[in-house]
NUDOGU-43574 format. One record per atom (N, C-alpha, C): y, z, x. Coordinates in steps of 0.02 Angstrom, whole numbers, padded with zeros to 5 digits, always signed. Atoms other than C-alpha are relative to their C-alpha. Layout:
% NUDOGU-43574
YZX ...
This chain:
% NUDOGU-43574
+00028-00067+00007 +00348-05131-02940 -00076-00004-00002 +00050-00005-00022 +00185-05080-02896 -00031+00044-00065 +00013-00052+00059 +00072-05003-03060 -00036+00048+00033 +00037-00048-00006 +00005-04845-03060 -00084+00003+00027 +00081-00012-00017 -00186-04900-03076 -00007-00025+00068 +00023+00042-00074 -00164-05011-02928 +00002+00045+00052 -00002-00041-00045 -00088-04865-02827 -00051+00062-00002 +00049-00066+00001 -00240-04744-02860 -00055-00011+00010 +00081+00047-00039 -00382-04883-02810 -00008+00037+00053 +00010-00006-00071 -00473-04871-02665 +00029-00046+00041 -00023+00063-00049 -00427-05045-02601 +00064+00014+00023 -00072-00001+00008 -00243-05007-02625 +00008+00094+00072 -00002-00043-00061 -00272-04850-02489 -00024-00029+00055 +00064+00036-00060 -00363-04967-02394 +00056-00022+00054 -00036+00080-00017 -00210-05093-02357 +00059+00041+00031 -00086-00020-00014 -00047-05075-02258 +00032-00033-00065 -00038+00017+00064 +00099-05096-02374 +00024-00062+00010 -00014+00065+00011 +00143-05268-02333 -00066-00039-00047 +00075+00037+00034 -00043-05333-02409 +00018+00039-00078 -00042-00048+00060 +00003-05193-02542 +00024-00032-00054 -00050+00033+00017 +00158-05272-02595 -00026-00081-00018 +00016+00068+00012 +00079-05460-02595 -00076-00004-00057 +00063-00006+00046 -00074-05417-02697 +00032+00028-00066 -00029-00031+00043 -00010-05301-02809 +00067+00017-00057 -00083-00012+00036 +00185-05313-02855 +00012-00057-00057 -00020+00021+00055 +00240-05360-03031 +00061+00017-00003 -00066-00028+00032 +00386-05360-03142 -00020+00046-00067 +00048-00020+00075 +00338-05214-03282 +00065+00003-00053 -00024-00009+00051 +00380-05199-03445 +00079-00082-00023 -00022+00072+00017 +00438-05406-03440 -00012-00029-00062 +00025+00083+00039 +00445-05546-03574 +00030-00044+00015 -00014+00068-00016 +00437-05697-03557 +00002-00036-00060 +00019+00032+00060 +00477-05810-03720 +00051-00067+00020 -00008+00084+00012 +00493-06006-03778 -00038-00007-00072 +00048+00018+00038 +00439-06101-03921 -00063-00009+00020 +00082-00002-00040 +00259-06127-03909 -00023-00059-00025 -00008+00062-00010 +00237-06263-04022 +00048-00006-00061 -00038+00027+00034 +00337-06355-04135 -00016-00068-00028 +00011+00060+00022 +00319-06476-04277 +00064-00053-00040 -00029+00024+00040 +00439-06598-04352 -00049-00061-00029 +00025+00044+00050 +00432-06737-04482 +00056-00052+00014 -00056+00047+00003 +00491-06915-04471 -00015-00052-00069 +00007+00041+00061 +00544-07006-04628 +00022-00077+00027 -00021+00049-00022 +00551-07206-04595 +00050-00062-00064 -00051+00056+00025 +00671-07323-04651 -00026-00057-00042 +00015+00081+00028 +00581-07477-04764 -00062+00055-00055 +00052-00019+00064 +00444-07476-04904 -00067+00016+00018 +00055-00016-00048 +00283-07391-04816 -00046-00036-00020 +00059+00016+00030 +00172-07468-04936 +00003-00062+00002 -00003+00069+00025 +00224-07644-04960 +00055-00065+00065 -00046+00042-00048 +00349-07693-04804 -00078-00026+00044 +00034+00042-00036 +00249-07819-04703 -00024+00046+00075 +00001-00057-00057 +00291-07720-04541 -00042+00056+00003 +00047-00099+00006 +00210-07556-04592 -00070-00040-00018 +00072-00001+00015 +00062-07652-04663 -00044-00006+00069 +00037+00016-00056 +00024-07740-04509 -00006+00051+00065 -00010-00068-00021 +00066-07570-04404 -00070+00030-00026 +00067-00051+00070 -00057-07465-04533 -00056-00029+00028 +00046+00021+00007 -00197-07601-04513 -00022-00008+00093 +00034-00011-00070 -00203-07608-04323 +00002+00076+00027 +00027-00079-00023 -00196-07413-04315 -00075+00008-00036 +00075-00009+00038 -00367-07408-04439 -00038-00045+00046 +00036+00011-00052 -00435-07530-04310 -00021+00019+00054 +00001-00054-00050 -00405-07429-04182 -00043+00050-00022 +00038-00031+00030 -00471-07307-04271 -00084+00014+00016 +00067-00003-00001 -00623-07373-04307 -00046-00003+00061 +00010+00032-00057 -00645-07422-04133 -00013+00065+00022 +00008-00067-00028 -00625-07244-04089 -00029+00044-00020 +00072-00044+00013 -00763-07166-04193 -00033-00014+00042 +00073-00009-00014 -00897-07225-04090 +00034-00007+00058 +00005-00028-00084 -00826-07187-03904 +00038+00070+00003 -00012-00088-00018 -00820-07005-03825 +00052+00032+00010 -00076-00015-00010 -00653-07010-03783 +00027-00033-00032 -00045+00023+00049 -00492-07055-03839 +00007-00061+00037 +00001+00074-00013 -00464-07227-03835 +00081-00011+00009 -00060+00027-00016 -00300-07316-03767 +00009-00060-00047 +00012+00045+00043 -00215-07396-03890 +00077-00030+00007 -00049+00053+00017 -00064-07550-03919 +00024-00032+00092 -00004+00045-00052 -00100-07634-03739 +00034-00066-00040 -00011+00064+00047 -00045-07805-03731 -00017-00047-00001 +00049+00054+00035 -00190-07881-03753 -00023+00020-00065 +00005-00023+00034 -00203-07798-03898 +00049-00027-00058 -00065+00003+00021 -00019-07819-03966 +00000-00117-00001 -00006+00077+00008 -00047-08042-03926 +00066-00015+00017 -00076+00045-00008 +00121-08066-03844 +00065+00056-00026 -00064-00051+00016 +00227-07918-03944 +00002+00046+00059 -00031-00042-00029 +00319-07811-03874 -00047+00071-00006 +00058-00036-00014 +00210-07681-03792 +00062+00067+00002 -00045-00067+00003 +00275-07483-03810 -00004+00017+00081 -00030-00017-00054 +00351-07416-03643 -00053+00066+00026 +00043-00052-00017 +00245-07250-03659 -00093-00015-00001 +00091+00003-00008 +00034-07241-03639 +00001+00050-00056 +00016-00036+00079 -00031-07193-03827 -00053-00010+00000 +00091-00013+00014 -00213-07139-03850 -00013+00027-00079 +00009+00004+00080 -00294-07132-04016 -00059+00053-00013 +00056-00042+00000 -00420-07005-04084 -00039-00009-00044 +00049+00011+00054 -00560-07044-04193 +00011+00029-00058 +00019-00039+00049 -00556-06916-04302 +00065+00017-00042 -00043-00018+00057 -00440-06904-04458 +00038+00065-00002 -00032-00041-00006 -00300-06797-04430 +00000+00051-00071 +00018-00038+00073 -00311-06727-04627 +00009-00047-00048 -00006+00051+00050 -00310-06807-04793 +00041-00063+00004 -00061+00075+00001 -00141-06882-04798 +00003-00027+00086 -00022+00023-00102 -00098-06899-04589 -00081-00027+00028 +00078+00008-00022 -00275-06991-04547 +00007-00015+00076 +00011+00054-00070 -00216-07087-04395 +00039+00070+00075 -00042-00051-00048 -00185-06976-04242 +00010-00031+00062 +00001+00022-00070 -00106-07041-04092 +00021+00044+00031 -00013-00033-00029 -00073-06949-03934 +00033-00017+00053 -00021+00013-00076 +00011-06929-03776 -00035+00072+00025 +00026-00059-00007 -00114-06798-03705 +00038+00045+00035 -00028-00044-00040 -00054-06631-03642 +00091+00020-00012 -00083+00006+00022 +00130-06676-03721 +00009+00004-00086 +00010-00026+00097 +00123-06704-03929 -00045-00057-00023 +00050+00039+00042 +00010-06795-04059 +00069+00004-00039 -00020+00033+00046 +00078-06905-04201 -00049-00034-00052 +00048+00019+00057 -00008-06899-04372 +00042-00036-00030 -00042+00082+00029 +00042-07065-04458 -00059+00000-00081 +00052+00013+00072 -00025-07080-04665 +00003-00061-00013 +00011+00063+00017 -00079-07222-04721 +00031-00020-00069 -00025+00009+00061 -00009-07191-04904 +00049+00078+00019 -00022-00118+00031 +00110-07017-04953 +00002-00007-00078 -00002-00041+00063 +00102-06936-05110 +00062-00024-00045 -00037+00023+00023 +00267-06981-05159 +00062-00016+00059 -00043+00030-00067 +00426-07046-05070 +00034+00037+00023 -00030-00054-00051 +00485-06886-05018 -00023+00030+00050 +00036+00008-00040 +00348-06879-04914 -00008-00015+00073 -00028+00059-00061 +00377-06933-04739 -00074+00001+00042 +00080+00023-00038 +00246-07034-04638 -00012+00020+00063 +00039-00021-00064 +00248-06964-04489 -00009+00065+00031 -00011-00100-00037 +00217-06758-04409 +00000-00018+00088 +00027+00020-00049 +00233-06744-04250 +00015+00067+00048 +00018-00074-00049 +00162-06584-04144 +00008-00019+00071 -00019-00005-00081 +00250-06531-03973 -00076+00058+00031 +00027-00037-00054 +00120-06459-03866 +00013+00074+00032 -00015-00047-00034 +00120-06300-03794 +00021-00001+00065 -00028+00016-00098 +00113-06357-03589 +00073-00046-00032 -00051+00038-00029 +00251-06480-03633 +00075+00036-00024 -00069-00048+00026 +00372-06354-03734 +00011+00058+00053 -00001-00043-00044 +00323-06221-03592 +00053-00029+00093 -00028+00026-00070 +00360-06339-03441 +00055-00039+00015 -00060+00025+00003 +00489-06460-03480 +00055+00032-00056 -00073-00031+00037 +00603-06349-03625 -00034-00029-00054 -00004+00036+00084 +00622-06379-03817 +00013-00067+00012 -00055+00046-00006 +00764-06477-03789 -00020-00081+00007 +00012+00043-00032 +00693-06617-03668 -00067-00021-00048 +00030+00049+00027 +00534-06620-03762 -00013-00036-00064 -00012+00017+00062 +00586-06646-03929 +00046-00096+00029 -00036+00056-00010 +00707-06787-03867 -00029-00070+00025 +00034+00029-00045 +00599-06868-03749 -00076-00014-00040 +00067+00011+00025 +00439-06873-03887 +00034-00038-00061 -00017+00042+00041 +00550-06921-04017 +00031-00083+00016 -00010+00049-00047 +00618-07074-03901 -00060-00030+00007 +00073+00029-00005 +00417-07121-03872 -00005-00031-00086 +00017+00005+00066 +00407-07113-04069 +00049-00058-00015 -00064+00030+00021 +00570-07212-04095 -00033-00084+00020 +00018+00058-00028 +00518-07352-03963 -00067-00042-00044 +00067+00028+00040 +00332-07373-04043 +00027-00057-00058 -00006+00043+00048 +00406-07402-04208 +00046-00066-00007 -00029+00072-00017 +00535-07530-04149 -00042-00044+00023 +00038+00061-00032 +00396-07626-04060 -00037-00048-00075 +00014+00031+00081 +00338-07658-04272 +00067+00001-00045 -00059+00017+00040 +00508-07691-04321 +00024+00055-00049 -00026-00088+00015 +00516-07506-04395 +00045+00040+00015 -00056-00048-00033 +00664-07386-04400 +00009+00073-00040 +00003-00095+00008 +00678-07181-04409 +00074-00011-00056 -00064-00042+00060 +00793-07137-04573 +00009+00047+00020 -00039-00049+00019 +00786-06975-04558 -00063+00072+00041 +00042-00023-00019 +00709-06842-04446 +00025+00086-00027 -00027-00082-00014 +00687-06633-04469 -00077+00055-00003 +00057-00035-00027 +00595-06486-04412 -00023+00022-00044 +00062-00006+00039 +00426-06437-04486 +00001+00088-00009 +00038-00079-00015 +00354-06277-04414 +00013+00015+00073 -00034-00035-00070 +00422-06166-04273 -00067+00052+00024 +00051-00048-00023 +00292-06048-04173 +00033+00016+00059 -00058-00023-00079 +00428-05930-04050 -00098+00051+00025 +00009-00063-00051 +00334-05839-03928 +00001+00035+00054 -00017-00002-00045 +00337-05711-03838 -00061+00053+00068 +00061-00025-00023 +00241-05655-03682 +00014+00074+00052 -00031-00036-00051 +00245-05492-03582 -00073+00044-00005 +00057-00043-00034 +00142-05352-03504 +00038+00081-00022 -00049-00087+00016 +00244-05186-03596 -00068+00022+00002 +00062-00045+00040 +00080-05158-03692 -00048-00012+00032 +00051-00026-00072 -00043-05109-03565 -00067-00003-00038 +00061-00038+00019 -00168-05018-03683 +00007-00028-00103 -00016+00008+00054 -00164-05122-03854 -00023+00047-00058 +00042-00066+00050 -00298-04992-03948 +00064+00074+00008 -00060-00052-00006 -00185-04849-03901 +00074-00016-00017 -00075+00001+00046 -00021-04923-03946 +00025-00009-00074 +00003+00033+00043 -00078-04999-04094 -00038+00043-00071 +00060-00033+00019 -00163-04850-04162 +00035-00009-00090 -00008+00033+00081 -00182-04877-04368 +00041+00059-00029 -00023-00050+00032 -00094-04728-04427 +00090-00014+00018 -00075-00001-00020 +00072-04784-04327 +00031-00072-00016 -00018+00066-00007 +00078-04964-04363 +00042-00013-00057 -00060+00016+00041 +00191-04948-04521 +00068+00037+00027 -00042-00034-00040 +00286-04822-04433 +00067-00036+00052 -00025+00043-00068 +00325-04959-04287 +00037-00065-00016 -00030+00055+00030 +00381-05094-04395 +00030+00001-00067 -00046+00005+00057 +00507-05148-04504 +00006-00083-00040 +00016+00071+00009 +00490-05304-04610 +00000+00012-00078 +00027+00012+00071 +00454-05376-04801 -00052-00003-00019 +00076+00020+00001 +00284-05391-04761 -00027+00077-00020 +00031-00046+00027 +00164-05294-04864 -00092+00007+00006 +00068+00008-00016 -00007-05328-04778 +00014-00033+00083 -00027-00015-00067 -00059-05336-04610 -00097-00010-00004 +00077+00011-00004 -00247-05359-04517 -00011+00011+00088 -00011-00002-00082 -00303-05288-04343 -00079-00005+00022 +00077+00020-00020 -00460-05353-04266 -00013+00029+00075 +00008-00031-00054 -00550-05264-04116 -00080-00038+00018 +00077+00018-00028 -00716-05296-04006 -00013+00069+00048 +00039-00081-00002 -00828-05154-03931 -00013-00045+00066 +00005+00039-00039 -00801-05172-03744 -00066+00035+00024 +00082-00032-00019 -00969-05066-03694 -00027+00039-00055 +00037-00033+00040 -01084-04934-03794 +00064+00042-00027 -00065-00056+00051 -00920-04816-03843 +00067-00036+00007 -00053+00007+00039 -00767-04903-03829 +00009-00057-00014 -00035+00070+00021 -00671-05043-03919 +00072-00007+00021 -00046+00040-00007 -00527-05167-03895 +00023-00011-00046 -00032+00017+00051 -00400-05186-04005 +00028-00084+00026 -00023+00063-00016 -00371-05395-03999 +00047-00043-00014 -00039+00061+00039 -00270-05460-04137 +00024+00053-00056 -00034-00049+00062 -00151-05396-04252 +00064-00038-00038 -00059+00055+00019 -00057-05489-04390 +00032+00035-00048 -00030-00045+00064 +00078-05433-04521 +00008-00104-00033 -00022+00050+00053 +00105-05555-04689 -00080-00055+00009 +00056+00044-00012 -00044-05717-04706 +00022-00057-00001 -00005+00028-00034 -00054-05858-04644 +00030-00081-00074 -00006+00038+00063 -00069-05953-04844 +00055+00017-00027 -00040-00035+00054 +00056-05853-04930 +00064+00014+00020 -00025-00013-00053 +00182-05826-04801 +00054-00065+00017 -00067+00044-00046 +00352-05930-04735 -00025+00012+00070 +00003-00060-00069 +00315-05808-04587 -00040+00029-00006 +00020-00021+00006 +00200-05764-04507 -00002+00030+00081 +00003-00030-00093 +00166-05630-04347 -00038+00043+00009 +00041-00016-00015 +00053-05599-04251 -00006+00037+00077 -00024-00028-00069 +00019-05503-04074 -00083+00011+00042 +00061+00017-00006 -00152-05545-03990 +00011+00022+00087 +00033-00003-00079 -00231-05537-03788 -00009-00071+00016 -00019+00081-00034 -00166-05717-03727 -00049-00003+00061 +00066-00004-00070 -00284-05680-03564 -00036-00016-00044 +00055+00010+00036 -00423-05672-03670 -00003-00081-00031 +00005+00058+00044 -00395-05822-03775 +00005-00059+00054 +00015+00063-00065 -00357-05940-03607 -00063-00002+00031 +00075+00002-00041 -00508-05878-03523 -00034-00031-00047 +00069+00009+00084 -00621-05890-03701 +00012-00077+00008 +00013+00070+00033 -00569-06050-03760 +00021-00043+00054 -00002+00053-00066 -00540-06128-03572 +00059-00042-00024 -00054+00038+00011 -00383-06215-03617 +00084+00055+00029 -00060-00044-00012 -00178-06172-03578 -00004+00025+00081 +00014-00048-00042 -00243-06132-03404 +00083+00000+00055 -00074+00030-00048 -00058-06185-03325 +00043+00073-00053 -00011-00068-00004 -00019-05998-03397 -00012+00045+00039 +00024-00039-00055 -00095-05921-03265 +00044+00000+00043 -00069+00004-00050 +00027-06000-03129 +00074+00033-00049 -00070-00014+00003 +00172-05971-03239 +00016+00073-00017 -00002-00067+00001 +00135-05785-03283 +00021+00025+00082 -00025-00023-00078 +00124-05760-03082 +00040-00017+00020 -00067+00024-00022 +00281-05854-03041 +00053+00038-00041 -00050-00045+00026 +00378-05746-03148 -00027+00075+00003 +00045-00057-00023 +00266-05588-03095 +00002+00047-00057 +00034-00052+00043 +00196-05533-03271 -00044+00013+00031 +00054-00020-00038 +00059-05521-03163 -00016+00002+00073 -00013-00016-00077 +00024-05485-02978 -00074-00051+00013 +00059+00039-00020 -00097-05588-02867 -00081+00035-00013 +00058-00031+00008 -00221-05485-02887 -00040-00024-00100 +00031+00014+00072 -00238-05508-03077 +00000-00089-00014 +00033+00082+00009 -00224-05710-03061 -00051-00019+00031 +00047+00011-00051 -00351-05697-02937 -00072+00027-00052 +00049-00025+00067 -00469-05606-03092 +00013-00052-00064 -00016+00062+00046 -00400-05724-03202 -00016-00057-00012 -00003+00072-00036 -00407-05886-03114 -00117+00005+00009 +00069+00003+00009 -00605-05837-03089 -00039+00016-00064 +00001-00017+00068 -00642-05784-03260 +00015-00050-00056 -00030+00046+00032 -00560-05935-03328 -00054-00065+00024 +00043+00054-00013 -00684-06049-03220 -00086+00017+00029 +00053-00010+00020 -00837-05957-03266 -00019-00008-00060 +00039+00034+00038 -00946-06067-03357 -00015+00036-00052 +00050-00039+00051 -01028-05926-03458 +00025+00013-00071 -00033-00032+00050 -01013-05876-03640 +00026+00065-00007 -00032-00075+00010 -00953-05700-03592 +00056-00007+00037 -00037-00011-00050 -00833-05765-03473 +00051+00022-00012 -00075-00058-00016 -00679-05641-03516 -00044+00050+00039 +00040-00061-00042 -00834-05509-03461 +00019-00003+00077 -00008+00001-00082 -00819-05577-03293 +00063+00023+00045 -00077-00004-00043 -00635-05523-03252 -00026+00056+00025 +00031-00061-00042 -00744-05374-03213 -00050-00001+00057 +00015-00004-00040 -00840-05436-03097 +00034-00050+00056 -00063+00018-00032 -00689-05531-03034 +00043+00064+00052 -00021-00046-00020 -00634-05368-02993 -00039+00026+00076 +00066-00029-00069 -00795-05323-02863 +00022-00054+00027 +00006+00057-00027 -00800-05488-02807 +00095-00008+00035 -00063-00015-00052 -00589-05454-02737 -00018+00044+00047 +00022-00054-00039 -00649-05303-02658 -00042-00008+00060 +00060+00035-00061 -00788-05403-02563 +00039-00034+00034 -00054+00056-00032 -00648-05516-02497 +00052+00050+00048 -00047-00019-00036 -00518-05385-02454 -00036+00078+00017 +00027-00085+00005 -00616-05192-02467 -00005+00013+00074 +00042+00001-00064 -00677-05106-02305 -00038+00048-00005 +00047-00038+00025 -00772-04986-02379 -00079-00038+00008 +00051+00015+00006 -00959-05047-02321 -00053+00020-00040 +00042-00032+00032 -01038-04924-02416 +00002-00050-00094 -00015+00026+00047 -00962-04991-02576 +00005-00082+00008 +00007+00083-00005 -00967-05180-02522 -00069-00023+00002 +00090+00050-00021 -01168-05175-02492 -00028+00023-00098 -00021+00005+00068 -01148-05088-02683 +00005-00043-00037 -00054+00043+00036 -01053-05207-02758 -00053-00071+00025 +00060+00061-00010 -01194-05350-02667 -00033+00017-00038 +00060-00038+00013 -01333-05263-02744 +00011-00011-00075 -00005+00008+00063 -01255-05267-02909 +00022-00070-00033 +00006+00089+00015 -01209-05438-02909 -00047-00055+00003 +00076+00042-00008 -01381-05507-02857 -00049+00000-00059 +00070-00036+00050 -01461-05436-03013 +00004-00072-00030 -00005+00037+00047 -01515-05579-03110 +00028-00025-00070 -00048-00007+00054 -01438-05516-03272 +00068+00040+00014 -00052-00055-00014 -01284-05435-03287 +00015+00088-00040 -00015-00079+00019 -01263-05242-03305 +00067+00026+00000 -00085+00009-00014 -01081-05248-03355 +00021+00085-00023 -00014-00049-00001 -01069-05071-03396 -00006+00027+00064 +00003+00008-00063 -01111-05057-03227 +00057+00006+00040 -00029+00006-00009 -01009-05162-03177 +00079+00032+00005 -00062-00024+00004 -00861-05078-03245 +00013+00054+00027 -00024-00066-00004 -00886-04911-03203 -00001-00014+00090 +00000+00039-00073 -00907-04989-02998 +00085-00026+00014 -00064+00032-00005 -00744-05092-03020 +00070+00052-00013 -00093-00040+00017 -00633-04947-03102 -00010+00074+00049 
């Protein structure tokens, strides 16, 4: 289905309906959901503090370690020149300098898939030594299922290579979500007078954050019920565009929104440029993502030497901009 705004453009009168149809067509009022990430806990089998195994384990992860404060990246760690002859782990484990938190200091990784915070002491022996966070790309692309099995199997192998064995594993912290395109106009759906109205829950607090997209209006961005300290549960309902572009990460959302057509080419094509503009305003730019399609497909000359003119300016005049693009 073809949206409304698209069918009331100019471009979209411009085009036969086959171009139409390939630019423009979504699935509306979709979700899409999965876990997002997921943490469990593994408790190990022997005396953490005093078995031989774990010491010598423990003491070449703090080497590592230290090794990995002073270079820029993450460092590759239990080669087997490293290891002297043991039994080298099957998977590639990178190490991160920086102290996962008090107790979990040592963080190893498999980038892009999960980290494994490992303590050097716990608190007491109910404690278990190891967390270990699934990733968002790897819970999105390969399933729960596969990557819980398949990270815990990496984890399993490691600690057999130090004569170590898993007692007893179980899940941490769950984060479901889910993604879709119902809510078009978040300020308007979200308006503050309806938001107890719209929900039903135990939760007795709630927090909705906005940004001011020109001189008169704002964006409603983020909106949570219950907190984040106090809270089993907690939920929240934010602008996932925004936050991929902003914080440049997750960008393997983009393809998978358009392969299931929350979004139409046209909006990964604003997306996809917006996401690999450098700038600190770059969500601003999905607006001039917008001109900058128009220059590609428009035939409007009048409005394409426009649309140059306003893109040449040295700074940007994004109010401008917007009122040009919509």
């Amino acid at each position: 289905m073809i949206p409304y705004s698209a069918k009331k453009s100019l471009i979209y009168k411009e085009m036969f309906d086959e171009k139409r149809t390939y630019f423009f067509d979504m699935k509306q009022k979709k979700f899409l959901h999965n876990i997002d990430t997921l943490y469990y806990v593994v408790k190990v089998k022997t005396d953490w503090l005093y078995d031989p195994n774990a010491i010598y384990f423990k003491d070449l992860l703090q080497a590592y370690q230290n090794k990995a404060f002073s270079t820029p990246d993450m460092l590759p760690v239990f080669t087997s020149e490293d290891l002297d002859g043991k039994a080298v782990p099957k998977a590639e484990w990178m190490m991160n300098g920086v102290a996962a938190s008090k107790i979990y200091r040592y963080d190893l990784q498999q980038p892009d898939k999960f980290a494994v915070f490992i303590a050097p002491s716990t608190p007491n022996e109910n404690t278990p030594e190891i967390i270990v966070q699934l990733r968002s790309q790897y819970l999105w692309l390969e399933g729960e299922k596969q990557a819980i099995l398949k990270s815990l199997a990496d984890v399993e192998d490691l600690l057999n290579c130090f004569g170590l064995e898993i007692l007893e594993v179980k899940e941490n912290r769950i984060d479901y979500a889910y993604h879709t395109n119902y809510i078009q106009n978040p300020t308007k759906y979200f308006k503050h007078e309806n938001i107890n109205k719209m929900q039903q829950s135990r939760f007795s607090r709630g927090s909705i954050e906005f940004s001011f997209r020109n001189q008169w209006e704002t964006e409603t961005d983020y909106l949570t019920l219950g907190r984040k300290k106090s809270n089993n549960l907690f939920f929240r309902i934010y602008d996932k565009t925004k936050e991929v572009i902003q914080q440049g990460y997750k960008q393997f959302f983009i393809k998978l929104w358009y392969m299931e057509k929350l979004i139409s080419y046209f909006d990964m094509y604003c997306i996809e440029k917006a996401f690999l503009n450098p700038s600190a305003d770059n969500y601003k730019y999905l607006d001039v993502a917008r001109l900058e399609f128009y220059l590609e497909h428009g035939k409007n000359e009048e409005y394409r030497g426009m649309i140059r003119e306003l893109l040449s300016q040295p700074s940007r005049d994004y109010e401008s901009i917007i009122a040009l693009a919509d």
